[in-house]
C-alpha positions as CSV (number, residue, x, y, z in Angstrom):
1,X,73.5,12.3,83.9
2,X,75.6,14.9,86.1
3,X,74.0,18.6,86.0
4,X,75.7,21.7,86.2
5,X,76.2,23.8,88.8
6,X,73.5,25.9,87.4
7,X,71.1,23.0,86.6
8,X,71.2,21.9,89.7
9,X,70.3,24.9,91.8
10,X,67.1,25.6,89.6
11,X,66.1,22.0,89.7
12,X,66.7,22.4,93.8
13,X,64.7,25.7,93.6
14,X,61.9,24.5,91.5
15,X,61.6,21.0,94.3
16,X,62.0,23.6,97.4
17,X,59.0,26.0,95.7
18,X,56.5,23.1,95.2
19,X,56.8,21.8,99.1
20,X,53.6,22.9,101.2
21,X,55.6,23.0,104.6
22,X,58.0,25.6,102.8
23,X,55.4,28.0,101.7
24,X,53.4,27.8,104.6
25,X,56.7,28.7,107.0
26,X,57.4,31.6,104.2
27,X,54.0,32.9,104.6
28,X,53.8,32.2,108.2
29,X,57.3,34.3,109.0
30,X,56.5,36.8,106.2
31,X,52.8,37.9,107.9
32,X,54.6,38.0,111.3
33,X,57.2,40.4,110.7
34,X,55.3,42.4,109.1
35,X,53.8,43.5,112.2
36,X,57.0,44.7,113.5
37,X,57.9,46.2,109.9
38,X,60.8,44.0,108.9
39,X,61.3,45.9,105.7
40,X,62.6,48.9,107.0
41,X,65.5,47.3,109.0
42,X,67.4,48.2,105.6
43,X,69.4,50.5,104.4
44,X,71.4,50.8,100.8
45,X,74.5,52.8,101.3
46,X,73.0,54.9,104.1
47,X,69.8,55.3,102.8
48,X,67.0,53.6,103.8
49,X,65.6,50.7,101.3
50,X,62.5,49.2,102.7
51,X,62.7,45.9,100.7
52,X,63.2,42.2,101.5
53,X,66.9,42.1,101.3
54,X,66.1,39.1,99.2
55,X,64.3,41.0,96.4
56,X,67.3,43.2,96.3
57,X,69.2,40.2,95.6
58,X,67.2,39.3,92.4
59,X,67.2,42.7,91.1
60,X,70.9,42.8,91.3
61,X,71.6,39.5,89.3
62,X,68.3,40.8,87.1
63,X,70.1,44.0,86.5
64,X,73.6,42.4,86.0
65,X,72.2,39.7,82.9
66,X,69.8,42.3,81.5
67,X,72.5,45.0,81.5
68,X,69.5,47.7,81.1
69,X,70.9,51.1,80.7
70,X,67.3,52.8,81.8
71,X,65.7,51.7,85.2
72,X,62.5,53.2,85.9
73,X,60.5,53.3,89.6
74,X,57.7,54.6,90.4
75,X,57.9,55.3,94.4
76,X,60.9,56.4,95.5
77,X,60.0,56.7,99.4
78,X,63.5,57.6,101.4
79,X,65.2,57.1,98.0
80,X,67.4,53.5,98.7
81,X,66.4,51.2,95.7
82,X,67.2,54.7,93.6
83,X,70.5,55.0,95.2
84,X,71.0,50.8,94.6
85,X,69.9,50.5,91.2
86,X,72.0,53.4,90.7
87,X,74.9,51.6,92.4
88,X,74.5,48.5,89.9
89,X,74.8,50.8,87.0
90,X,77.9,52.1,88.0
91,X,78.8,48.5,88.7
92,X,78.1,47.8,85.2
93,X,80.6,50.9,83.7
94,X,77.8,51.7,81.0
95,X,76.0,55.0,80.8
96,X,72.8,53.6,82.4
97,X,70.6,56.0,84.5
98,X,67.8,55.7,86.6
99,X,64.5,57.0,86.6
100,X,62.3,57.8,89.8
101,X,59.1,59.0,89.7
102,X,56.8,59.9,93.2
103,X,54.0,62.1,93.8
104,X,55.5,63.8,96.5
105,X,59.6,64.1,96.7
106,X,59.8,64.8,100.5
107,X,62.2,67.5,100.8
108,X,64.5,65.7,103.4
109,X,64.9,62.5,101.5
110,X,66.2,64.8,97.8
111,X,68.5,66.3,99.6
112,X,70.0,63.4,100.9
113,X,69.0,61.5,97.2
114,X,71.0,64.7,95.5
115,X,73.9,65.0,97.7
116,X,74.8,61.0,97.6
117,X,77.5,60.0,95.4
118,X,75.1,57.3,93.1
119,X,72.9,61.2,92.4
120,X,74.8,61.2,88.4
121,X,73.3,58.3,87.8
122,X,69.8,59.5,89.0
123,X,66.6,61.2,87.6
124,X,63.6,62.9,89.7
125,X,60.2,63.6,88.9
126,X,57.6,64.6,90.6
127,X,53.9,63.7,89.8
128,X,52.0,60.5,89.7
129,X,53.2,58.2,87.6
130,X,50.3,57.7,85.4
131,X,49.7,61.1,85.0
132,X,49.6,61.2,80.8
133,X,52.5,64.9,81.1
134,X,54.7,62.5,83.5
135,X,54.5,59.8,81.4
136,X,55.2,61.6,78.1
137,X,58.4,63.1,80.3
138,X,59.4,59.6,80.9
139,X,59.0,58.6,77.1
140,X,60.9,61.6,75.8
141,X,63.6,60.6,78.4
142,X,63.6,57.2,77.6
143,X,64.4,58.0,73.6
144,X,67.5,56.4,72.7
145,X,67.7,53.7,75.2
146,X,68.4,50.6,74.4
147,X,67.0,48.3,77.1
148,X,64.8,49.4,79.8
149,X,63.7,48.0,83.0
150,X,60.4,49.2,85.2
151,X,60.0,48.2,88.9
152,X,56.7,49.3,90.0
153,X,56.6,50.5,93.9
154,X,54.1,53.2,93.9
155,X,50.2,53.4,94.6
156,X,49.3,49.5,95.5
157,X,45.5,49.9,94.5
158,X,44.8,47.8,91.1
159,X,43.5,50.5,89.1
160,X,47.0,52.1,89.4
161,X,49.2,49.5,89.2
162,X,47.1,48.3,86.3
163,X,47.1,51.9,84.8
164,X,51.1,51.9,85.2
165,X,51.4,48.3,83.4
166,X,50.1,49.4,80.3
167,X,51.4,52.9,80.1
168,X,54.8,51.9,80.6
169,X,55.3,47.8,79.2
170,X,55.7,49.2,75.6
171,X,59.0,50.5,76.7
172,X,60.4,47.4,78.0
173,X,61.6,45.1,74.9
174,X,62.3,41.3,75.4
175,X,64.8,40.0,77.5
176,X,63.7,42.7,79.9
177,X,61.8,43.1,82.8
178,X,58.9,44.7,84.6
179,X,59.0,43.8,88.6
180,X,55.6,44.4,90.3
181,X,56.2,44.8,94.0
182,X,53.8,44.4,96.6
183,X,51.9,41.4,95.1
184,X,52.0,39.9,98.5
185,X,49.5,41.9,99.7
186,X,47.0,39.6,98.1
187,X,48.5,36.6,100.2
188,X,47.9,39.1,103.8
189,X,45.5,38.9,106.1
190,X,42.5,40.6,105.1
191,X,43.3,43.3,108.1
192,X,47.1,44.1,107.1
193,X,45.8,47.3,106.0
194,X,43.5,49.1,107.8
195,X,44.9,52.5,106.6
196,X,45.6,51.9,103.0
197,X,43.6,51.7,100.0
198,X,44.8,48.9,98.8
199,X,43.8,45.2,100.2
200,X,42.6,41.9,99.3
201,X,40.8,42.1,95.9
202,X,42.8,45.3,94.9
203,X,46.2,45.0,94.9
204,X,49.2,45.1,92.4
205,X,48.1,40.8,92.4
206,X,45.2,41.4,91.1
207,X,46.5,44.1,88.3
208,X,49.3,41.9,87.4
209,X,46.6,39.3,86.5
210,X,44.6,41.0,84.3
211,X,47.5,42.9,82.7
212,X,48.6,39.3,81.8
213,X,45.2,38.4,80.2
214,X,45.5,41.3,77.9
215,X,49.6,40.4,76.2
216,X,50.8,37.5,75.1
217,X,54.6,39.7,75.9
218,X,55.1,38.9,79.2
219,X,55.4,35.9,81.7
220,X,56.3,35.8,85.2
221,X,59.5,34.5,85.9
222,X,59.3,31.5,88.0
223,X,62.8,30.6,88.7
224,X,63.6,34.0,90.4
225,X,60.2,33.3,92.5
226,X,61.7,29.4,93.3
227,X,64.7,30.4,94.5
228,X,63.8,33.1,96.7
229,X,60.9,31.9,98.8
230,X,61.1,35.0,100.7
231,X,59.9,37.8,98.9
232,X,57.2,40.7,98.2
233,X,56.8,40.5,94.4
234,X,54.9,36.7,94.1
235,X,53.8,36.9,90.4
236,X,55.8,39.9,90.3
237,X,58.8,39.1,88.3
238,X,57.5,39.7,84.8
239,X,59.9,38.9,81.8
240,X,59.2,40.3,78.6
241,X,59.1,36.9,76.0
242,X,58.0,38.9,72.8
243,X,58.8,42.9,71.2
């Protein structure tokens, strides 16, 4: 039987995920960066992204067969996964916007957010993003829209990321996405994160698992964790099966 082109890399994927000498090297090469913060080598058309550049990858091809016109994140930082999701949507040609939510919007990163040429496709607002007036703001600006995708990048602590799952899934309809970044922390060494208040036991990991106890609407996508090996968001990919 001769597979597709398509078959084939997702049965190559699914072999390359299950090897134990893989994973291990991932892990190993994804702790050791870290110290020397890898992430922020990065930037998105001049702005600075802090991402695995292969995360970014599967958000683009995410964003390019989901065709949302609505992308939601909580955490905006120095504003580059704004400004690339933003990118994507003018890629598209649709009227899709996005969303970004932070509880502090320093002034230095919106003005360079608001004087970059991807700002008319972008939203700001300021507050936490489980705060019950910011999320009614979101809601009321998410009226009309017909598919909408969340990435969660924001407070890493369980009770947050947790707290952000359910306020914000009933927006995202099937065939959709919520992407839970950060999930890796769970796989760190207990002393990754001496200054945080997130670690080990309380982590966007540990929120994405009970969130998933509690729906029968979402899975985790598997085939964009094969492929990619590399990445922040273990368990993270979340695909919405069921309206």
């Amino acid at each position: 039987m001769t597979l597709t082109f398509d078959e084939e890399c997702k049965l190559n994927a699914a072999r390359m995920a299950t090897s134990q000498d893989i994973n291990h090297l991932t892990m190993d090469w994804i702790c050791k960066t870290a110290h020397y913060k890898y992430t922020y080598n990065f930037k998105w058309l001049g702005r600075p992204i802090i991402q695995f550049p292969q995360d970014m990858f599967a958000m683009q091809e995410i964003i390019w067969n989901t065709r949302p016109n609505l992308i939601i994140e909580t955490g905006i930082a120095h504003g580059g996964s704004l400004i690339f999701y933003a990118s994507m949507m003018e890629l598209i040609g649709d009227d899709g916007v996005v969303l970004g939510i932070d509880v502090d919007i320093r002034k230095h990163n919106r003005k360079e957010i608001e004087s970059h040429r991807m700002f008319h496709r972008i939203a700001m607002l300021e507050g936490s993003s489980t705060d019950d007036a910011v999320v009614k703001e979101v809601y009321r600006l998410a009226e009309g829209k017909r598919k909408v995708l969340v990435a969660l990048d924001s407070n890493h602590t369980h009770e947050h990321v947790l707290g952000e799952l359910e306020k914000y899934s009933p927006l995202v309809k099937k065939g959709s996405y919520i992407v839970v970044f950060d999930t890796i922390i769970e796989s760190m060494p207990a002393d990754s994160f001496p200054d945080r208040p997130w670690n080990r036991g309380n982590s966007p990991m540990t929120a994405v698992q009970e969130f998933l106890k509690s729906t029968d609407r979402f899975a985790v996508d598997k085939e964009t964790e094969n492929k990619l090996l590399i990445t922040v968001a273990p368990t993270g990919y979340l695909k919405c099966i069921k309206d």
